[in-house]
PDB file of the backbone (N, CA, C, O) and the ligand in Angstrom, with CONECT records:
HET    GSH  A 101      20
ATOM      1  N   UNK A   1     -12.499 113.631 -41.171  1.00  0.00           N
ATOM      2  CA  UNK A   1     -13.384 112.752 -40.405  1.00  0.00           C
ATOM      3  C   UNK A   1     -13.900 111.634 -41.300  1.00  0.00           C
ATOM      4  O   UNK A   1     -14.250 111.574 -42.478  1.00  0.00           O
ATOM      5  N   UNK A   2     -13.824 110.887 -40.428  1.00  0.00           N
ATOM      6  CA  UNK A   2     -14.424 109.488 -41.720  1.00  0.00           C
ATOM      7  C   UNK A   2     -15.543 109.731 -41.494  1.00  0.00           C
ATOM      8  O   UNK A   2     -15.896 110.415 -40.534  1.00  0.00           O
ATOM      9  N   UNK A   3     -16.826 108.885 -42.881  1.00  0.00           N
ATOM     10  CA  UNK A   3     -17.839 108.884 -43.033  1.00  0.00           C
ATOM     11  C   UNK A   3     -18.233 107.365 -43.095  1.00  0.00           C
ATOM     12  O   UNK A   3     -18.034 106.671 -44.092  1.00  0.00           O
ATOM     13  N   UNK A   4     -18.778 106.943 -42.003  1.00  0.00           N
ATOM     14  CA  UNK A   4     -18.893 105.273 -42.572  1.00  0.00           C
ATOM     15  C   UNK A   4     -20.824 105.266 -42.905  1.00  0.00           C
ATOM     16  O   UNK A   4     -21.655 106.019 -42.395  1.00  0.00           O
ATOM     17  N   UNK A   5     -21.005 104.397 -43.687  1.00  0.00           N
ATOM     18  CA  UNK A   5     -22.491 104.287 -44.091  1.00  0.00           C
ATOM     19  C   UNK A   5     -22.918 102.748 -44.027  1.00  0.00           C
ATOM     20  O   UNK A   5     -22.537 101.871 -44.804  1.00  0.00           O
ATOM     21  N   UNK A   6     -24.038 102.555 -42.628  1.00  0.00           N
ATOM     22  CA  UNK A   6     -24.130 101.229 -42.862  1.00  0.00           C
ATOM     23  C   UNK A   6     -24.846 101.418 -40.885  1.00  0.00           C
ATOM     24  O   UNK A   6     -24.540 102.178 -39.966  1.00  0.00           O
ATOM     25  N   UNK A   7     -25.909 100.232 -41.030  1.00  0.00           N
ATOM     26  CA  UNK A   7     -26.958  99.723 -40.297  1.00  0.00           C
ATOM     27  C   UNK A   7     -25.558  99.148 -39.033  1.00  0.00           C
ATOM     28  O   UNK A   7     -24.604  98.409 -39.275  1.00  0.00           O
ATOM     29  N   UNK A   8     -25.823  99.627 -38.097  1.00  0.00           N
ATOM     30  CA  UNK A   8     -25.151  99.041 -36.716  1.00  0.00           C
ATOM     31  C   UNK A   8     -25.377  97.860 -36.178  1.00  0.00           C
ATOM     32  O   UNK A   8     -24.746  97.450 -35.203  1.00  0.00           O
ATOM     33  N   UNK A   9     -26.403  97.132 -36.833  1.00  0.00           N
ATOM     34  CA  UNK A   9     -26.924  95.800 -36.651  1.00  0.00           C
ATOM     35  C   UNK A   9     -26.184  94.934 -37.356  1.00  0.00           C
ATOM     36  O   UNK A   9     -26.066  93.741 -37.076  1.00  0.00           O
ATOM     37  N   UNK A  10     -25.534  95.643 -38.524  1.00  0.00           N
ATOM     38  CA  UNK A  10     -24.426  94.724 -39.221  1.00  0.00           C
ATOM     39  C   UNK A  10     -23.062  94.223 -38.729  1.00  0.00           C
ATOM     40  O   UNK A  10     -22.151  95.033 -38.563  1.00  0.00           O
ATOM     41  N   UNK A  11     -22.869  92.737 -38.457  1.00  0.00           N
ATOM     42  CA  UNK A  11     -21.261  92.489 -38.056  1.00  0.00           C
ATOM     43  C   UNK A  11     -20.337  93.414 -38.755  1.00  0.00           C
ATOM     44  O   UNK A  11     -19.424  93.905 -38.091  1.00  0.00           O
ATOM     45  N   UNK A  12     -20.461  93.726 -40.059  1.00  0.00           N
ATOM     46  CA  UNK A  12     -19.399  94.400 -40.713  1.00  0.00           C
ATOM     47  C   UNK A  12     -19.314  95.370 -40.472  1.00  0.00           C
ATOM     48  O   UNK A  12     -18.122  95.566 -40.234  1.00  0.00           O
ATOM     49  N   UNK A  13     -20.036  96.529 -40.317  1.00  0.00           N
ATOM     50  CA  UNK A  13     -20.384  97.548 -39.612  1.00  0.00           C
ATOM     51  C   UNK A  13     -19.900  97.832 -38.663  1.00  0.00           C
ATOM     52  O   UNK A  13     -19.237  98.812 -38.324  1.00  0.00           O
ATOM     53  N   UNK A  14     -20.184  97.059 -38.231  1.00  0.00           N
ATOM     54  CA  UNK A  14     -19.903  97.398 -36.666  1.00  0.00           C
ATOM     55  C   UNK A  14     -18.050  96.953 -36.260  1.00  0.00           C
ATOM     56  O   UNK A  14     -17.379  97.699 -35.546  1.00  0.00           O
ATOM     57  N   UNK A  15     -17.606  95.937 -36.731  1.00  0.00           N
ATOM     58  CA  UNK A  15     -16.360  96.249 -37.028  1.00  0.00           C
ATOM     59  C   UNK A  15     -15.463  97.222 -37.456  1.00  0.00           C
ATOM     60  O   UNK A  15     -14.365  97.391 -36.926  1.00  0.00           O
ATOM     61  N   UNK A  16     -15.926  97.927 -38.483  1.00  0.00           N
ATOM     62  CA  UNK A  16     -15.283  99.029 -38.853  1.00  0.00           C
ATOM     63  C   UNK A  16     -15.416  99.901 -38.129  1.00  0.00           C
ATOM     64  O   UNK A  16     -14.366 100.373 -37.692  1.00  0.00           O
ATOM     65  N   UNK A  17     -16.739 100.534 -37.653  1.00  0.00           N
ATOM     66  CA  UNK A  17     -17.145 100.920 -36.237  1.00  0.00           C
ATOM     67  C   UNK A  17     -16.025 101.246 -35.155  1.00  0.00           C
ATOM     68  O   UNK A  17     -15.478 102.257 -34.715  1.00  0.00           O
ATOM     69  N   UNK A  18     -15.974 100.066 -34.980  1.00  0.00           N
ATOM     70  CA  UNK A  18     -15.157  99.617 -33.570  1.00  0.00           C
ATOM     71  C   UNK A  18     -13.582  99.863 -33.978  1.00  0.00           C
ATOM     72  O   UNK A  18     -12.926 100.498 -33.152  1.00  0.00           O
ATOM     73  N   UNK A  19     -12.982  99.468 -35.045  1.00  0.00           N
ATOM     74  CA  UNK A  19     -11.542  99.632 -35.372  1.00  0.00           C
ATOM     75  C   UNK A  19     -11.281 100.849 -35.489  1.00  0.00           C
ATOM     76  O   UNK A  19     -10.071 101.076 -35.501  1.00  0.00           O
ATOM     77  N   UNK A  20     -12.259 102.162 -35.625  1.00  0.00           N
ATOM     78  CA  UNK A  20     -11.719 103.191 -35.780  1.00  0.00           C
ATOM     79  C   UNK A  20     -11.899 103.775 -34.447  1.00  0.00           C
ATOM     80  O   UNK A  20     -11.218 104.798 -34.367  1.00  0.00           O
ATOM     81  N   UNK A  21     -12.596 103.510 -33.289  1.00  0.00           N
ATOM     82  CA  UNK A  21     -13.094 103.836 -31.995  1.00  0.00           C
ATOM     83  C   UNK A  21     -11.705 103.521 -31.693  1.00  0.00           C
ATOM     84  O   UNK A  21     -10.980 104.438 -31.305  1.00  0.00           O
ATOM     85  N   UNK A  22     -11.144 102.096 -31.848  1.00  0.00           N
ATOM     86  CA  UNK A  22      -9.973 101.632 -31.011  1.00  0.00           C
ATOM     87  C   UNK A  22      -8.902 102.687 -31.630  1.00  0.00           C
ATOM     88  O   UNK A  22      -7.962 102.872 -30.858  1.00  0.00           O
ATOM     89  N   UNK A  23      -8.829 103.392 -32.798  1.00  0.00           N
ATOM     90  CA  UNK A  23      -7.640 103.989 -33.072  1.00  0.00           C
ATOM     91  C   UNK A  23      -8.016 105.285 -32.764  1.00  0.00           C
ATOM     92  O   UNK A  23      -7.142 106.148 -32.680  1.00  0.00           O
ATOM     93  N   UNK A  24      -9.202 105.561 -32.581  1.00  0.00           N
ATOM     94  CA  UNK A  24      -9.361 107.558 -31.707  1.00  0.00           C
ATOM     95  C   UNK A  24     -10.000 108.131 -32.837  1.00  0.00           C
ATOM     96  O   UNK A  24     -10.294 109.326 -32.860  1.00  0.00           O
ATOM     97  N   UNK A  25     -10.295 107.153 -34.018  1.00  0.00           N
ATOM     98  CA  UNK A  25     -10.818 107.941 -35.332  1.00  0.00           C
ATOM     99  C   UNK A  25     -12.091 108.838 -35.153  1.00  0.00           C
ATOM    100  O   UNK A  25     -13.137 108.288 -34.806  1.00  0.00           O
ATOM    101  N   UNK A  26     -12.056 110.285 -35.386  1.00  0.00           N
ATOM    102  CA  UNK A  26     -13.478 111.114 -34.907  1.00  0.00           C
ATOM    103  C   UNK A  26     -14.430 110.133 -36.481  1.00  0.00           C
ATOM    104  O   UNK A  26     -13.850 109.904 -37.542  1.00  0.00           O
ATOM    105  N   UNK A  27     -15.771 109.765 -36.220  1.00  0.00           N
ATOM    106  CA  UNK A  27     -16.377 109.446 -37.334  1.00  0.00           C
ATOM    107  C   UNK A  27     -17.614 109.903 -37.383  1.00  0.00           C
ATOM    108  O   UNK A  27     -18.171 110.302 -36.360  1.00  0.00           O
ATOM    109  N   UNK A  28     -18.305 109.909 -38.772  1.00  0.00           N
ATOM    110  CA  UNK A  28     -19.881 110.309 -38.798  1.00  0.00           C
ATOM    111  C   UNK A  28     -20.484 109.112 -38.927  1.00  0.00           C
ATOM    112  O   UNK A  28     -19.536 108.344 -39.083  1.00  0.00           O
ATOM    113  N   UNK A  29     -21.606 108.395 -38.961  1.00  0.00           N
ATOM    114  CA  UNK A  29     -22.443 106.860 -39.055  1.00  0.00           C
ATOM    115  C   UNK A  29     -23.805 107.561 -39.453  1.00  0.00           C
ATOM    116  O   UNK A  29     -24.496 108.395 -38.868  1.00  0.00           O
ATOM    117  N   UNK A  30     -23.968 106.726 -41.013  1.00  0.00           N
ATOM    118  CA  UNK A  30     -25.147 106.869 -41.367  1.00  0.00           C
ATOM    119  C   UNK A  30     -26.154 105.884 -41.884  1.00  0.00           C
ATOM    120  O   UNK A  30     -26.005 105.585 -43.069  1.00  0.00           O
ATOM    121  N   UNK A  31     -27.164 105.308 -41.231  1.00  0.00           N
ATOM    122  CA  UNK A  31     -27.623 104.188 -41.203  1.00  0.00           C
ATOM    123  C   UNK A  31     -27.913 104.174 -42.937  1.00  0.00           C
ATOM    124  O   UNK A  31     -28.346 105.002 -43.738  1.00  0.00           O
ATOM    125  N   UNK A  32     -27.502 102.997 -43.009  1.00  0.00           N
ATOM    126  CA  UNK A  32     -27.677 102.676 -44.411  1.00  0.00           C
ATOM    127  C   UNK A  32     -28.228 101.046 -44.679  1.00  0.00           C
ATOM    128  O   UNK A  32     -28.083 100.506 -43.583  1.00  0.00           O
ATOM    129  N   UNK A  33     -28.771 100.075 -45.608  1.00  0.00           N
ATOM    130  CA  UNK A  33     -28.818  98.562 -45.855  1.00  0.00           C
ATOM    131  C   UNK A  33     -30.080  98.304 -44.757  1.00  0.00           C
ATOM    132  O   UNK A  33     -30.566  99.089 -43.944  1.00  0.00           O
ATOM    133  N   UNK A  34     -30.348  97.191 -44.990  1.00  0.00           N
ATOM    134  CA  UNK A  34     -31.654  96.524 -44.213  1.00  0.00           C
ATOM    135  C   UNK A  34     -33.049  97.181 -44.326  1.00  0.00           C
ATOM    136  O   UNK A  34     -33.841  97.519 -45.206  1.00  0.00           O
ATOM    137  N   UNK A  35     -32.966  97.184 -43.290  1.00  0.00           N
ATOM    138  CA  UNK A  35     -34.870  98.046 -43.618  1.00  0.00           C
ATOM    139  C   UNK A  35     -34.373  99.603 -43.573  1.00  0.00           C
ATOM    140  O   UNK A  35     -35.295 100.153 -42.972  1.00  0.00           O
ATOM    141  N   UNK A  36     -33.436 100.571 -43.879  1.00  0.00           N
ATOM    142  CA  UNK A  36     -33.096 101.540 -43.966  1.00  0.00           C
ATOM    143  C   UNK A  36     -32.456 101.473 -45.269  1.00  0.00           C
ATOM    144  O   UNK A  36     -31.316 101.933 -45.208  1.00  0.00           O
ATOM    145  N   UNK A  37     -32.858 100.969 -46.694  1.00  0.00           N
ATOM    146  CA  UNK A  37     -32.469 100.470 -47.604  1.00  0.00           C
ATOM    147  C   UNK A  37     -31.563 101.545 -48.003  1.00  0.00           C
ATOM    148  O   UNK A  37     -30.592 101.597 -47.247  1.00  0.00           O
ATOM    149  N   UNK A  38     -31.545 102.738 -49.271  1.00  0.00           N
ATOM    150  CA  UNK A  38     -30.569 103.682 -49.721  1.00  0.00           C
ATOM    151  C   UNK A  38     -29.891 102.316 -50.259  1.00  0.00           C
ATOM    152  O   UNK A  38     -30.055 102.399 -51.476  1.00  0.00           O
ATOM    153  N   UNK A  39     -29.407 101.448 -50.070  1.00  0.00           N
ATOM    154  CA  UNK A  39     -27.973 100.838 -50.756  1.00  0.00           C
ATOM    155  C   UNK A  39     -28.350 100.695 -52.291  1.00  0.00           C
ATOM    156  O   UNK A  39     -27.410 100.485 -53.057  1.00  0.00           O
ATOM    157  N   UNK A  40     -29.470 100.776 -52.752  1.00  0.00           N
ATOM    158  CA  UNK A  40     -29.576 100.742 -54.190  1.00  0.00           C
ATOM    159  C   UNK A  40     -30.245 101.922 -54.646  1.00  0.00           C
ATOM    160  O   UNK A  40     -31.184 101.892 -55.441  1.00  0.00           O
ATOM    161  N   UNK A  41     -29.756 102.976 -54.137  1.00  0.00           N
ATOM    162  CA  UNK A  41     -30.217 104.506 -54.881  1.00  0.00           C
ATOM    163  C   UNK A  41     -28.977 104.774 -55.442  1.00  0.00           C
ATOM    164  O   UNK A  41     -27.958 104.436 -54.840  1.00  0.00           O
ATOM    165  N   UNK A  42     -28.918 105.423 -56.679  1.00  0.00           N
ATOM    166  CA  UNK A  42     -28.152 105.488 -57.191  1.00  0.00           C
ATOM    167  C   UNK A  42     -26.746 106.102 -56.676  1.00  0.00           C
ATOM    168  O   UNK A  42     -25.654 105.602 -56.947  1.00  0.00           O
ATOM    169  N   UNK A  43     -26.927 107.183 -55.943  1.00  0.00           N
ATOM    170  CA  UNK A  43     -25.814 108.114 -55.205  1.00  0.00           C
ATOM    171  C   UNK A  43     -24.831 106.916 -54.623  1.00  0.00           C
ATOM    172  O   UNK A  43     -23.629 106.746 -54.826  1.00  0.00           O
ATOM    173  N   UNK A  44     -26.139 105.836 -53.509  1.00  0.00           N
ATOM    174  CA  UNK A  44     -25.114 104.954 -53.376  1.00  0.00           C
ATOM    175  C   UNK A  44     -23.982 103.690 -54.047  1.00  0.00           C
ATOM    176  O   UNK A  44     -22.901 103.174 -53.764  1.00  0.00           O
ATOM    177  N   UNK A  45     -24.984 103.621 -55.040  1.00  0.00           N
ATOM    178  CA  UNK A  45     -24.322 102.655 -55.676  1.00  0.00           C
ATOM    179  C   UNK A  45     -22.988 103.192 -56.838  1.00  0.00           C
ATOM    180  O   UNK A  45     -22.261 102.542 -57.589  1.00  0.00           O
ATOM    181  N   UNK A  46     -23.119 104.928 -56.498  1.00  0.00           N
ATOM    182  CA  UNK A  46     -21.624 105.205 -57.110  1.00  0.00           C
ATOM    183  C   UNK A  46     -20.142 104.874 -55.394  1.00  0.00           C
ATOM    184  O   UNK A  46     -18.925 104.990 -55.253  1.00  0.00           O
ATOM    185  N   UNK A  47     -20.992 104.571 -54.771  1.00  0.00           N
ATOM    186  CA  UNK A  47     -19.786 104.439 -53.676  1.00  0.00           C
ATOM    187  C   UNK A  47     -19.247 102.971 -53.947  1.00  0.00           C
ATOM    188  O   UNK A  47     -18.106 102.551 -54.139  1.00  0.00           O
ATOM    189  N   UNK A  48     -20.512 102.329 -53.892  1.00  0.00           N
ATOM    190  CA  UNK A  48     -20.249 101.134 -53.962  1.00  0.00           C
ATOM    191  C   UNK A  48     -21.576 100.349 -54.471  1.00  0.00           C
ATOM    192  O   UNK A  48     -22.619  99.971 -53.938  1.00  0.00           O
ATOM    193  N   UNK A  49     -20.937 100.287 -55.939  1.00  0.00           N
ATOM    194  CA  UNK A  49     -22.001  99.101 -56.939  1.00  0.00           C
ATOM    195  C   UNK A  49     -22.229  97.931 -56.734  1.00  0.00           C
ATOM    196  O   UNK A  49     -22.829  97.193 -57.515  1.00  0.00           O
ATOM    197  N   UNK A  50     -21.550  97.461 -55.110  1.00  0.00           N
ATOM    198  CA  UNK A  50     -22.068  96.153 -55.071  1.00  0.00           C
ATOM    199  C   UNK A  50     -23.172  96.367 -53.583  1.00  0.00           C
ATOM    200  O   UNK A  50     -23.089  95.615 -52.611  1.00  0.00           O
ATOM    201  N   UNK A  51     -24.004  97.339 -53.657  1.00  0.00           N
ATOM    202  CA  UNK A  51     -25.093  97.623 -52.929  1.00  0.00           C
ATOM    203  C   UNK A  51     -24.817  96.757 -51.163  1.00  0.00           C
ATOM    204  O   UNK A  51     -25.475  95.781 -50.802  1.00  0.00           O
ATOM    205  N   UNK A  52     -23.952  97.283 -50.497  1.00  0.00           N
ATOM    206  CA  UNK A  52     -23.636  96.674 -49.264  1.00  0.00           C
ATOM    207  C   UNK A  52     -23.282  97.384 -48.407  1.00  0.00           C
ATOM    208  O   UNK A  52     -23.029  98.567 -48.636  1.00  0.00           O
ATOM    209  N   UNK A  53     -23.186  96.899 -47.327  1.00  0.00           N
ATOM    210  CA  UNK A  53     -22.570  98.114 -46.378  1.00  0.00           C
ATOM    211  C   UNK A  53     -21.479  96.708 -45.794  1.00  0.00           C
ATOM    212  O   UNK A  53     -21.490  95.491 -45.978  1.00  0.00           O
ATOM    213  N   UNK A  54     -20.344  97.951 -44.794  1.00  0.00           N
ATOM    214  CA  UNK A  54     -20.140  99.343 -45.453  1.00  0.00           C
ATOM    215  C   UNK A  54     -19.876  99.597 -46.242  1.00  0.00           C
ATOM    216  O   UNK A  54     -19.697  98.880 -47.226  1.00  0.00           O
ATOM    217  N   UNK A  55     -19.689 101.141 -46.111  1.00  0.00           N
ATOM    218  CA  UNK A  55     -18.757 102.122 -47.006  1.00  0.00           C
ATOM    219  C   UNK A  55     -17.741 103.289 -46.287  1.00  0.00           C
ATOM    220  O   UNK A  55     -17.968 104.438 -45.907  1.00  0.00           O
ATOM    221  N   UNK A  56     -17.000 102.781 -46.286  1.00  0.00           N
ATOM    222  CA  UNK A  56     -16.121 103.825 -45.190  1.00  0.00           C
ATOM    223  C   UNK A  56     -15.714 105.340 -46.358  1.00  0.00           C
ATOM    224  O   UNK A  56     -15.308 105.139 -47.502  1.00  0.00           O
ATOM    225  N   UNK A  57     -15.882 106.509 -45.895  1.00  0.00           N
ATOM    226  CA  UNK A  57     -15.629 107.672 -46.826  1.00  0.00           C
ATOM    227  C   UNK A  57     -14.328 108.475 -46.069  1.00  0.00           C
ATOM    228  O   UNK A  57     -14.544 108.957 -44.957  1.00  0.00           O
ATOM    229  N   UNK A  58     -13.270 108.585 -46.548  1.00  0.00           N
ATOM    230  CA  UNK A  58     -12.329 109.094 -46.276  1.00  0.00           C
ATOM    231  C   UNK A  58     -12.111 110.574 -46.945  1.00  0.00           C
ATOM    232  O   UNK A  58     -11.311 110.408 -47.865  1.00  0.00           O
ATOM    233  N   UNK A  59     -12.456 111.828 -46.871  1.00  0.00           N
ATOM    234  CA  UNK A  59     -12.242 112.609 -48.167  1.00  0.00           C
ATOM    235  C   UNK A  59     -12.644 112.152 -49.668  1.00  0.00           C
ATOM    236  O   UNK A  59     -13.788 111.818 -49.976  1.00  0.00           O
ATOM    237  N   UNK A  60     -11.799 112.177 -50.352  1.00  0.00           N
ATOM    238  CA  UNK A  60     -11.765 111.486 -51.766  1.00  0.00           C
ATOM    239  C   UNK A  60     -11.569 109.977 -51.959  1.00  0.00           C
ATOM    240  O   UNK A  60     -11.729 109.466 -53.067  1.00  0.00           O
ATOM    241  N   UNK A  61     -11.282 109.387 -51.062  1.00  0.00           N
ATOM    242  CA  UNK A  61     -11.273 108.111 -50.624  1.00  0.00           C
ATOM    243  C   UNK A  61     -12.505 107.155 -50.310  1.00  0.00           C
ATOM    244  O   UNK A  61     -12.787 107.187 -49.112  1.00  0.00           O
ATOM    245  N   UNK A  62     -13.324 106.304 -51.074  1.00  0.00           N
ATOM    246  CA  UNK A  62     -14.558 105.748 -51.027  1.00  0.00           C
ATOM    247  C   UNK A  62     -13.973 104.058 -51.302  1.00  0.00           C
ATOM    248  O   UNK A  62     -13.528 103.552 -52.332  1.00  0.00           O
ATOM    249  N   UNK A  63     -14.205 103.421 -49.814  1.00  0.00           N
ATOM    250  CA  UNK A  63     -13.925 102.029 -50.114  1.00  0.00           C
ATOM    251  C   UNK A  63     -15.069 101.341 -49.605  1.00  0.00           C
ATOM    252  O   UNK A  63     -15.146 100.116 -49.702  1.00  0.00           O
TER     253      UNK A  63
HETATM  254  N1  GSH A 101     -17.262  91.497 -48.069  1.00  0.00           N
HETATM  255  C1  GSH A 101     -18.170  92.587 -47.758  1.00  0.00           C
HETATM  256  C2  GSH A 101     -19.437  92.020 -47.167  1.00  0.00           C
HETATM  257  C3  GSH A 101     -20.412  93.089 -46.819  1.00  0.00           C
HETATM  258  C4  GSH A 101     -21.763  92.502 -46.474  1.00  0.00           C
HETATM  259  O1  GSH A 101     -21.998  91.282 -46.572  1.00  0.00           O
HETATM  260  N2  GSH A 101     -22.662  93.364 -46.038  1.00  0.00           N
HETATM  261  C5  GSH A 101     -24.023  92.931 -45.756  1.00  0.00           C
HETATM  262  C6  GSH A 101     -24.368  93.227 -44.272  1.00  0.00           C
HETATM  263  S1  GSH A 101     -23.258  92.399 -43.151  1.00  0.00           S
HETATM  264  C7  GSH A 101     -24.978  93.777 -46.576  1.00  0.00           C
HETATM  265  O2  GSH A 101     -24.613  94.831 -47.067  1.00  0.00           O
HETATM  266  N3  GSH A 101     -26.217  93.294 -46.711  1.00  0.00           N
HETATM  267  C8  GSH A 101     -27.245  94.045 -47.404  1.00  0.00           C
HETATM  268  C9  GSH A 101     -27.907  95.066 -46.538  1.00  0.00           C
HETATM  269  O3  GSH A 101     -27.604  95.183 -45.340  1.00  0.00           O
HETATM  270  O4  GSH A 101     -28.779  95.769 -47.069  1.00  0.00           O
HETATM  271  C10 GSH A 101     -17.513  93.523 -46.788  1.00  0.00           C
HETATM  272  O5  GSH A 101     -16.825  93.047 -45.862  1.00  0.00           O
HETATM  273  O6  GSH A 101     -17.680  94.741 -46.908  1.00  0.00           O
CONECT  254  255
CONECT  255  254  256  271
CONECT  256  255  257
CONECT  257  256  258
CONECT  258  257  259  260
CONECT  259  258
CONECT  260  258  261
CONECT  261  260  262  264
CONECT  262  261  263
CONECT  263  262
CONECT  264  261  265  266
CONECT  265  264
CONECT  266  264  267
CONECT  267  266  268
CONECT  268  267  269  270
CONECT  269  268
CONECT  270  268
CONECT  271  255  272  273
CONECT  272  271
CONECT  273  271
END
């Protein structure tokens, strides 16, 4: 199951969102960025050091 991390208010977000809806992808969504900050706690910034959303989590796979 993918794990995407990131505020639904975001265009980017919500793209990725949507591209995996259109392909049947089962996913988890965990608000992350904006006034739900986390993007600069450390855990996150091993996903991604450039403090943004998203972050799509595939298994061992973190893009
Ligand atoms: N090129 C990046 C851009 C990501 C980006 O600009 N994300 C913005 C939201 S759309 C962000 O993380 N802003 C900081 C925040 O929401 O806390 C990507 O497509 O992933």
């Amino acid at each position: 199951m993918l794990h995407i991390w990131g505020r639904i208010s975001s265009l980017n977000v919500r793209k990725v969102v949507w591209a995996a809806q259109e392909l049947g992808l089962t996913l988890q969504r965990t608000d992350a960025g904006g006034q739900f900050g986390m993007v600069k706690a450390a855990g996150y910034l091993r996903k991604n050091p450039n403090a943004q959303v998203p972050v799509i989590e595939d298994g061992e796979v973190v893009l």
